[in-house]
DRENTORKOL-3810 file (N, C-alpha, C; in nm, 4 decimals):
REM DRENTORKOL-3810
@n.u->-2.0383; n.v->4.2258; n.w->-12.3016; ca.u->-2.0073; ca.v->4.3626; ca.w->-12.2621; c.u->-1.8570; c.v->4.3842; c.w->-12.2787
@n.u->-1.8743; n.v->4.4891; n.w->-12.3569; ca.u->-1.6719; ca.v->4.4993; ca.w->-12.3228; c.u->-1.6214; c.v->4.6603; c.w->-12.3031
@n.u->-1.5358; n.v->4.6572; n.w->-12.2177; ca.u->-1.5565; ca.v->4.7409; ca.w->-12.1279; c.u->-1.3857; c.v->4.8054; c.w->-12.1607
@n.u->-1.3662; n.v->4.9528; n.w->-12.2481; ca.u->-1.2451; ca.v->5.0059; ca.w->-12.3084; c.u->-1.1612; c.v->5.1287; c.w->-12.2055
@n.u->-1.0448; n.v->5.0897; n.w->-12.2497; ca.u->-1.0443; ca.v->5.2346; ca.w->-12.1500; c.u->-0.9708; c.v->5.2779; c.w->-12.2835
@n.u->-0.9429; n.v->5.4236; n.w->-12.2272; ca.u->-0.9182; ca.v->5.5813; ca.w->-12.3044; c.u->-0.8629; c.v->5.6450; c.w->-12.2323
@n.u->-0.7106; n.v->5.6351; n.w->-12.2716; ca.u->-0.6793; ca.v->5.7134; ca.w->-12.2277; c.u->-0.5890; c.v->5.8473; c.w->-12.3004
@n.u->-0.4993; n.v->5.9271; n.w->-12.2330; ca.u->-0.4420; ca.v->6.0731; ca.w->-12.2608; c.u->-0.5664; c.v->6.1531; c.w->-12.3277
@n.u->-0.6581; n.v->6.1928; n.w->-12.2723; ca.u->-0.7689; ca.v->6.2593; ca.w->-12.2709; c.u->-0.7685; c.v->6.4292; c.w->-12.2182
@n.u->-0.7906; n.v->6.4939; n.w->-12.2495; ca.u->-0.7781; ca.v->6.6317; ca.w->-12.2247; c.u->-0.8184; c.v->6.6956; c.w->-12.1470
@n.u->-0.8284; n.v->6.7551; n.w->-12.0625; ca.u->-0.8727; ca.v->6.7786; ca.w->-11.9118; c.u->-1.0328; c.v->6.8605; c.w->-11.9284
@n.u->-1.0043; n.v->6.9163; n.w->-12.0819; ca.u->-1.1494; ca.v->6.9559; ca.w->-12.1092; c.u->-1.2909; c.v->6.8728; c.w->-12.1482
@n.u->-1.2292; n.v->6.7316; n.w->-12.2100; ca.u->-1.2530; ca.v->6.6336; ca.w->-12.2260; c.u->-1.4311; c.v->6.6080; c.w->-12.1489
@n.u->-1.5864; n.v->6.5827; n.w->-12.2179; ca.u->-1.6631; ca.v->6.5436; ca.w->-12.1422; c.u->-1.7134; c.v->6.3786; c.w->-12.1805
@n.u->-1.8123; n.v->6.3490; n.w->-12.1070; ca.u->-1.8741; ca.v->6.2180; ca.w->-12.0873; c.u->-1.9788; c.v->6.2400; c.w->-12.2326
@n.u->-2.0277; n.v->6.3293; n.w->-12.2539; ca.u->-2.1404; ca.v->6.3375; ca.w->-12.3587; c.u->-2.0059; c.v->6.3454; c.w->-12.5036
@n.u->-1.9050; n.v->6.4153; n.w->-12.5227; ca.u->-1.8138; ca.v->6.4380; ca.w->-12.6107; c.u->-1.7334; c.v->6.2764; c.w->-12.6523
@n.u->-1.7179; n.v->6.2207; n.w->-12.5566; ca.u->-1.6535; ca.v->6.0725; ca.w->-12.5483; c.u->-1.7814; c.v->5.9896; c.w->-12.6436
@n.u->-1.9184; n.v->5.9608; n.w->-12.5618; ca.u->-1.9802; ca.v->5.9108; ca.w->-12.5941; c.u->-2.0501; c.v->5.8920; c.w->-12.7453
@n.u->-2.0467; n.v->6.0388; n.w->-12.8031; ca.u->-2.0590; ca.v->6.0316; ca.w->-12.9170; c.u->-1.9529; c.v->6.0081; c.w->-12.9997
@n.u->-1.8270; n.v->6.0054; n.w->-12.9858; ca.u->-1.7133; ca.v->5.9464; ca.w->-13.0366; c.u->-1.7223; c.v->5.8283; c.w->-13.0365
@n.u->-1.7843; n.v->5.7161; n.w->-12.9585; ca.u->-1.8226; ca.v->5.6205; ca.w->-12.9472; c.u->-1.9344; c.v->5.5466; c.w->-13.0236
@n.u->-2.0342; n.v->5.6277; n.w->-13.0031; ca.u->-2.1439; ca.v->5.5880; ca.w->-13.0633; c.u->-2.1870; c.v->5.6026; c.w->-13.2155
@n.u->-2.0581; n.v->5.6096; n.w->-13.2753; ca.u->-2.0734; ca.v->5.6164; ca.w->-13.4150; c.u->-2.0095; c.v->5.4811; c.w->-13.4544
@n.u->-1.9702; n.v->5.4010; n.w->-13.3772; ca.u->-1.9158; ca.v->5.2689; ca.w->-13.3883; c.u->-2.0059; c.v->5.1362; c.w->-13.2818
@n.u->-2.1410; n.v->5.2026; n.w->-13.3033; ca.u->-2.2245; ca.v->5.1063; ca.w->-13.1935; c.u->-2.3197; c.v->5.2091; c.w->-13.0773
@n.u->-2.3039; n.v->5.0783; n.w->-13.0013; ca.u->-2.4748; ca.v->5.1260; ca.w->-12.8877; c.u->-2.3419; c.v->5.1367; c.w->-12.7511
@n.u->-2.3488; n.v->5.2458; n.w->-12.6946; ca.u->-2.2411; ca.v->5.2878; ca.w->-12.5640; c.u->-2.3308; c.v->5.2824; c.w->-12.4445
@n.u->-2.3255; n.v->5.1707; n.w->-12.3407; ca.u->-2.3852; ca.v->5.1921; ca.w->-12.2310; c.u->-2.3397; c.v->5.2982; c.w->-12.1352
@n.u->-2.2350; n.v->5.2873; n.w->-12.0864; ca.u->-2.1949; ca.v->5.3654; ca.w->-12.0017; c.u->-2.0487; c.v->5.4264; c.w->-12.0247
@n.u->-2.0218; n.v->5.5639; n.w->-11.9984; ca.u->-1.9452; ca.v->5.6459; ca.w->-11.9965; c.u->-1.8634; c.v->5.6692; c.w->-11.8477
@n.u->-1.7071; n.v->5.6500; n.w->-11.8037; ca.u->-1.7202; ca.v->5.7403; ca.w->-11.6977; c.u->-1.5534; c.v->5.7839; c.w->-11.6713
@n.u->-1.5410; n.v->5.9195; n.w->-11.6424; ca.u->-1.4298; ca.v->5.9847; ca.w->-11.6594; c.u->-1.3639; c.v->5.9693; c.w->-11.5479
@n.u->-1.2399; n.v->5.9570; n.w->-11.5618; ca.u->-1.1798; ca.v->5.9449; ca.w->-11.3674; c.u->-1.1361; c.v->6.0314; c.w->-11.3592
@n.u->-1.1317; n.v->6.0527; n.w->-11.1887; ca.u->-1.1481; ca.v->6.2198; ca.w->-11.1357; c.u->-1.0405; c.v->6.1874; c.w->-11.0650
@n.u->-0.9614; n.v->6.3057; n.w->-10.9625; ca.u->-0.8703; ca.v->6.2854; ca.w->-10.8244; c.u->-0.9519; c.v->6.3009; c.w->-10.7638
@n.u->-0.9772; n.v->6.1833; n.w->-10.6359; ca.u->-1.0379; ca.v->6.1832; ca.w->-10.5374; c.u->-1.0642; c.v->6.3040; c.w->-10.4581
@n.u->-0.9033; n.v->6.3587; n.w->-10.4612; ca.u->-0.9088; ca.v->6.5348; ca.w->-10.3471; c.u->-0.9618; c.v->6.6014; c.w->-10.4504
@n.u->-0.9136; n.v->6.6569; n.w->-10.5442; ca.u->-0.9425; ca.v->6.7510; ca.w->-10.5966; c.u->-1.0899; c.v->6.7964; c.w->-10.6898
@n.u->-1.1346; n.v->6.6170; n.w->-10.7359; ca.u->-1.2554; ca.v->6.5883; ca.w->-10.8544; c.u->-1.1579; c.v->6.6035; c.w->-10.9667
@n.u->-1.0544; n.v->6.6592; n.w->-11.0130; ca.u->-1.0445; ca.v->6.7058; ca.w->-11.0931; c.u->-1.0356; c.v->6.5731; c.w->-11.2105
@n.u->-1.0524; n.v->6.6044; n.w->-11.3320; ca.u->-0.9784; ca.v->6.4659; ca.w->-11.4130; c.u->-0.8543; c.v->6.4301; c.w->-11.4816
@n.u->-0.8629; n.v->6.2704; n.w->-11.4532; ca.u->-0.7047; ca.v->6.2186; ca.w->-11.4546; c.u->-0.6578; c.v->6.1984; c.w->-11.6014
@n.u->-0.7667; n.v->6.2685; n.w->-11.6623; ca.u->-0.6764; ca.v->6.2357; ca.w->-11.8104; c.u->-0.6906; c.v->6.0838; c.w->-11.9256
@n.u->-0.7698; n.v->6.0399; n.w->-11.8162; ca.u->-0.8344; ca.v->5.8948; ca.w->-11.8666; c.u->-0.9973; c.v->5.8160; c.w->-11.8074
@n.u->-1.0362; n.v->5.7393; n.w->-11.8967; ca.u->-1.1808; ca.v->5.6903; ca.w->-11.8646; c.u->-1.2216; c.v->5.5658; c.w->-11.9348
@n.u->-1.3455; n.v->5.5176; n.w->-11.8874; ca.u->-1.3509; ca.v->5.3997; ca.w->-11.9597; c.u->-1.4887; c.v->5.4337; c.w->-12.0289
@n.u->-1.5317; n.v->5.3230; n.w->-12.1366; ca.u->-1.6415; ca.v->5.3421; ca.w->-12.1791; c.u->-1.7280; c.v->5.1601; c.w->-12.1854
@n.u->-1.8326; n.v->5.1822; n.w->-12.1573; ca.u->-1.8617; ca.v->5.0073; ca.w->-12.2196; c.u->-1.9783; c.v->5.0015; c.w->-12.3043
@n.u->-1.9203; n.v->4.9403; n.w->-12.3574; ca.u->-2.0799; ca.v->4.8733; ca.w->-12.5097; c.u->-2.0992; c.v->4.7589; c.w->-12.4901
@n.u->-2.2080; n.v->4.7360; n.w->-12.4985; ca.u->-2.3013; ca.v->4.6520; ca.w->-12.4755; c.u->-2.2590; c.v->4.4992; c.w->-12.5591
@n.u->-2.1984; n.v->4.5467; n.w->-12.7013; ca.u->-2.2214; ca.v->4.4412; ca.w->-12.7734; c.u->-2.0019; c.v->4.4272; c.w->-12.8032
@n.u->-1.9836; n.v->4.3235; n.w->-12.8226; ca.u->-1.8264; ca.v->4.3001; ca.w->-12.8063; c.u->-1.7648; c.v->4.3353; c.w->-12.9617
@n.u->-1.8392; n.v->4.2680; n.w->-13.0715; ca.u->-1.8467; ca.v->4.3228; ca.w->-13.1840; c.u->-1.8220; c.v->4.4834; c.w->-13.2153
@n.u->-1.9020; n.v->4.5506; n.w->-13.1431; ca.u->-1.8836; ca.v->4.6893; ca.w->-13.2278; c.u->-1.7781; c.v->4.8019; c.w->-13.0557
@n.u->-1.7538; n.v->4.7064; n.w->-12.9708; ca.u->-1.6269; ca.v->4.7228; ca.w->-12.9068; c.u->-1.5102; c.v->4.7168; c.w->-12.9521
@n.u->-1.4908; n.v->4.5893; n.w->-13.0454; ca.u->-1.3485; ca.v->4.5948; ca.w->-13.0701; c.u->-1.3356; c.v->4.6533; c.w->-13.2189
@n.u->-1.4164; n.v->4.6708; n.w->-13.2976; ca.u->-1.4817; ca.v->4.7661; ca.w->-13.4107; c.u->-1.4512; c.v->4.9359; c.w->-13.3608
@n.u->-1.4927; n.v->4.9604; n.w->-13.2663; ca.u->-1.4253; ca.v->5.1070; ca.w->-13.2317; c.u->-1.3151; c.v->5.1285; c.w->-13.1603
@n.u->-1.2213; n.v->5.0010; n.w->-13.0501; ca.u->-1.1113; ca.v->5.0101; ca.w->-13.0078; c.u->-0.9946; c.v->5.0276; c.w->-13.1474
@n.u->-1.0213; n.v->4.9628; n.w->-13.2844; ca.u->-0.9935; ca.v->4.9772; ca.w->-13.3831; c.u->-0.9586; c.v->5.0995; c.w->-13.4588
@n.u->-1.0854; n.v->5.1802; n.w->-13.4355; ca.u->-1.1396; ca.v->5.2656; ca.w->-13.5186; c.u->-1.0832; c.v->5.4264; c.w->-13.4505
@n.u->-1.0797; n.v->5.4153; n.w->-13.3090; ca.u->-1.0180; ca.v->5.5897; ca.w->-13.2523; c.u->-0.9217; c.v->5.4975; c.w->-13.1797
@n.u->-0.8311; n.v->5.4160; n.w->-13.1339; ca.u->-0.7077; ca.v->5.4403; ca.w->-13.0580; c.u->-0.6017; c.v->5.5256; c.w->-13.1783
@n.u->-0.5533; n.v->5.6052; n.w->-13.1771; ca.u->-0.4424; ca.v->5.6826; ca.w->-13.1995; c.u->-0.5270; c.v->5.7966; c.w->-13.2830
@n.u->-0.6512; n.v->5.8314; n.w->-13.3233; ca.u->-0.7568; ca.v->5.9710; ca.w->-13.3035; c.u->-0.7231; c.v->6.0676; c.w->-13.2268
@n.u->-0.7391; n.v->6.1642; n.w->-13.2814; ca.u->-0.7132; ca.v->6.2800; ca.w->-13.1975; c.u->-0.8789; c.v->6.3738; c.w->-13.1574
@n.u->-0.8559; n.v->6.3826; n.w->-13.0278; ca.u->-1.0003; ca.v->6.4088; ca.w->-12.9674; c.u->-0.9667; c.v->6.5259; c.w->-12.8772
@n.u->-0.9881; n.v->6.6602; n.w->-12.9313; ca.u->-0.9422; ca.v->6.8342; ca.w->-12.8631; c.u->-0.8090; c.v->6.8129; c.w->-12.8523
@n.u->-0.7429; n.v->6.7754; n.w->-12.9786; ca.u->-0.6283; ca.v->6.8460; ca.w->-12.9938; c.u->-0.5116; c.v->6.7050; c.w->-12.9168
@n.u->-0.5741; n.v->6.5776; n.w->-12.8574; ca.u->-0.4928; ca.v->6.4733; ca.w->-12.7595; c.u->-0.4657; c.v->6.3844; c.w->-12.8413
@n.u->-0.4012; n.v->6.2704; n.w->-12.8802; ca.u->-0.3820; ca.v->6.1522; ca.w->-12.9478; c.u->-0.4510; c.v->6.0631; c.w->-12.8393
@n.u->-0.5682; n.v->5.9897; n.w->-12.8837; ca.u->-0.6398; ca.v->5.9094; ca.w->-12.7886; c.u->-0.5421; c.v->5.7330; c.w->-12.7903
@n.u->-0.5764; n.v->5.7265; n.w->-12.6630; ca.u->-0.5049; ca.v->5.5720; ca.w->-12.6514; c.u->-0.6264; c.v->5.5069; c.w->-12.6498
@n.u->-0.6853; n.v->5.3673; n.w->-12.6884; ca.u->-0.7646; ca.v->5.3256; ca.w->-12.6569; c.u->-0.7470; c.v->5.1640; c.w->-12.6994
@n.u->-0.7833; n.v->5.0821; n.w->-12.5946; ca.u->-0.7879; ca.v->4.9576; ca.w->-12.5856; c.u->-0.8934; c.v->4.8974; c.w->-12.4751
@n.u->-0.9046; n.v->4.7274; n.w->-12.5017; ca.u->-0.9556; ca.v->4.7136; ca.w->-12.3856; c.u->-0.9081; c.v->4.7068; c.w->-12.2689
@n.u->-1.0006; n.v->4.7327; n.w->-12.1784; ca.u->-0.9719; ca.v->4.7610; ca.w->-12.0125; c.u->-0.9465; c.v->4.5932; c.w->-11.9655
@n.u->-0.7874; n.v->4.6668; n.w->-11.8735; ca.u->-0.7788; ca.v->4.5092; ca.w->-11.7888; c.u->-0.8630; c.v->4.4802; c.w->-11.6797
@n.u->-0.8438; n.v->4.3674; n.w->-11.6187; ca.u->-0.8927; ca.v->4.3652; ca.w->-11.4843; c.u->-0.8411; c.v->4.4750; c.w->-11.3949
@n.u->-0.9152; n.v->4.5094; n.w->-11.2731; ca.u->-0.8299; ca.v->4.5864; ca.w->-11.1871; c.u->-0.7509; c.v->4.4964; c.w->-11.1219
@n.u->-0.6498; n.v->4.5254; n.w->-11.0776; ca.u->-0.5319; ca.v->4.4686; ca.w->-11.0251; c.u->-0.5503; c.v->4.4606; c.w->-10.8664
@n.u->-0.5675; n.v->4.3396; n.w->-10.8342; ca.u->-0.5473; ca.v->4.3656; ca.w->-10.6643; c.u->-0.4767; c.v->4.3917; c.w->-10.6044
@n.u->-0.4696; n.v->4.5091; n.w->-10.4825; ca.u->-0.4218; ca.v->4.5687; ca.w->-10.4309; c.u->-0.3557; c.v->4.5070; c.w->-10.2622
@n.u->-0.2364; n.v->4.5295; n.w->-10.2534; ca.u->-0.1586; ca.v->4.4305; ca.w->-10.1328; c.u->-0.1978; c.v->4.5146; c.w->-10.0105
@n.u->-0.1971; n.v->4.4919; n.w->-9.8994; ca.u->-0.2110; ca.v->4.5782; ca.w->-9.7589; c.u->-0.1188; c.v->4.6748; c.w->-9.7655
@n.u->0.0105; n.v->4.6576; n.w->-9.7722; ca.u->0.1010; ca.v->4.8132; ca.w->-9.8021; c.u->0.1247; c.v->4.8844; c.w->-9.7370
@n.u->0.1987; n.v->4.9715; n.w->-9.7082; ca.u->0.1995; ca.v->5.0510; ca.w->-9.6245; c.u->0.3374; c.v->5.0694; c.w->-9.4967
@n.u->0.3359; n.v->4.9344; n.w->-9.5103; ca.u->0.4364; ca.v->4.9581; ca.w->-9.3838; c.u->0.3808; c.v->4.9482; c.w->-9.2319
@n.u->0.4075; n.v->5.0834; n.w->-9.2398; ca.u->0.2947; ca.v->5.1194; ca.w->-9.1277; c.u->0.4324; c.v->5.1144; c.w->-9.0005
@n.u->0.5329; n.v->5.1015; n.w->-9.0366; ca.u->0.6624; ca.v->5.1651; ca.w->-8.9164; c.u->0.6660; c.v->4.9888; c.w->-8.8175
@n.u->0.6128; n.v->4.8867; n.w->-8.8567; ca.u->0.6661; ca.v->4.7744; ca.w->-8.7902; c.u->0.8256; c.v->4.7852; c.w->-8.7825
@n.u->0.8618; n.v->4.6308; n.w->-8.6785; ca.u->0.9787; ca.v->4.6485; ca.w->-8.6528; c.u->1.0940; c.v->4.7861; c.w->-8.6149
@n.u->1.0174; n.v->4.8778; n.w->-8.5775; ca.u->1.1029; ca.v->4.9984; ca.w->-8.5369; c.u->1.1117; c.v->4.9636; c.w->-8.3754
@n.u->1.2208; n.v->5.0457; n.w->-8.3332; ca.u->1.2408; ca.v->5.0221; ca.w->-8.1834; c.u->1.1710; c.v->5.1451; c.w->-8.1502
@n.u->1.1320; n.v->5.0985; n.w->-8.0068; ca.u->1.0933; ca.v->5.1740; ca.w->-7.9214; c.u->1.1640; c.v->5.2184; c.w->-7.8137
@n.u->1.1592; n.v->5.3697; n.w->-7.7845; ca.u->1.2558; ca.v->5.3832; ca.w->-7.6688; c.u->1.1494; c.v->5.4730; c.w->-7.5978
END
């Protein structure tokens, strides 16, 4: 399975429009666009995964620097997600009065 992301994507940008951009370079399991949590709206980027690794890196090839509604598509494979530290702060060490 290899699993691409895509990004600078156009806000008009859909999951069925991606997919067939895809699927002319292979079999596309899954499609999915990222949204802002508050708003839904989309972030301008998404991933896609195919099934077979072959015709993954055959289309990471084939549309990174494509233009898809007018965007220059970025496309490579997807890293791991990055783990995320506790963070925050959270106002320790402040005095209290």
């Amino acid at each position: 399975m290899k699993n691409i992301f895509v990004g600078n994507l156009s806000f008009g940008a859909t999951e069925e429009s991606i997919r067939s951009l895809f699927e002319t370079h292979g079999s596309v399991g899954r499609v999915n666009i990222v949204t802002d949590r508050d708003t839904g709206q989309p972030r301008g980027f998404g991933f896609v995964e195919m099934a077979n690794d072959a015709e993954g890196e055959k289309a990471i090839a084939a549309l990174n620097g494509t233009d898809l509604d007018g965007r220059t598509l970025n496309v490579n494979e997807a890293r791991p997600k990055a783990e995320r530290s506790g963070g925050g702060g959270g106002g320790f060490g402040r005095k209290r009065w």
